[in-house]
C-alpha positions, 0 to 999 in steps of 0.5 A: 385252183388259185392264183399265185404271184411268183416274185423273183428277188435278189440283192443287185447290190452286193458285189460277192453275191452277183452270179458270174456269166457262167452260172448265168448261162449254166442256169438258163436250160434249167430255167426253160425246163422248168418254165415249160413244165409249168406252161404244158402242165397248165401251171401257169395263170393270166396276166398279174392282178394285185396282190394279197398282202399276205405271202411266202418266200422260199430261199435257196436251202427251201427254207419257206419264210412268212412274208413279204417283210416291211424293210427288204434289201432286194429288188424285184428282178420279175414275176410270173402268176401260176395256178396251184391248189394252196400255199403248199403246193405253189411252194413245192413248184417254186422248190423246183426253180433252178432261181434258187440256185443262183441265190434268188428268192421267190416270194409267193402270193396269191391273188384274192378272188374279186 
């Protein structure tokens, strides 16, 4: 099992793209659904170590990109590490975050063994 850093991110700048206070809260209960998921299905890891400089990032159509990339628009809105067997796999756990749906991207990255 290996350790991947969820990065949550999203453009905080462009007015038309912000969520309303409604999808905000419509997303909440999904959100802790499937953060739970993850805490009782063992999925979630320790405390953030540094970062691979190799990663993924899956955007709200799951569409899955190479990543991170030199010049991003986005900021960081928070992390979570997780606990997955491969890339493929933590890529269908982040397919399944309700963040996706607010037009957040997740870019994923694993954790070298030290």
């Amino acid at each position: 099992m290996r350790e991947f850093i969820l990065v949550f991110r999203r453009d905080y700048h462009t007015e038309e793209v912000q969520p309303t206070a409604e999808q905000i809260a419509n997303f909440l209960k999904p959100w802790q659904d499937w953060y739970s998921e993850l805490e009782s299905g063992g999925k979630l890891a320790r405390p953030i170590r540094r970062l691979d400089s190799k990663g993924r990032i899956v955007f709200k159509d799951n569409v899955v990109t190479s990543g991170p990339y030199k010049e991003v628009k986005e900021s960081i809105g928070g992390m979570i590490a997780i606990r997955a067997e491969s890339y493929e796999e933590a890529v269908e756990i982040v397919k399944c975050c309700p963040i996706l749906q607010l037009g957040i991207n997740v870019e994923i990255r694993i954790t070298p063994d030290l």
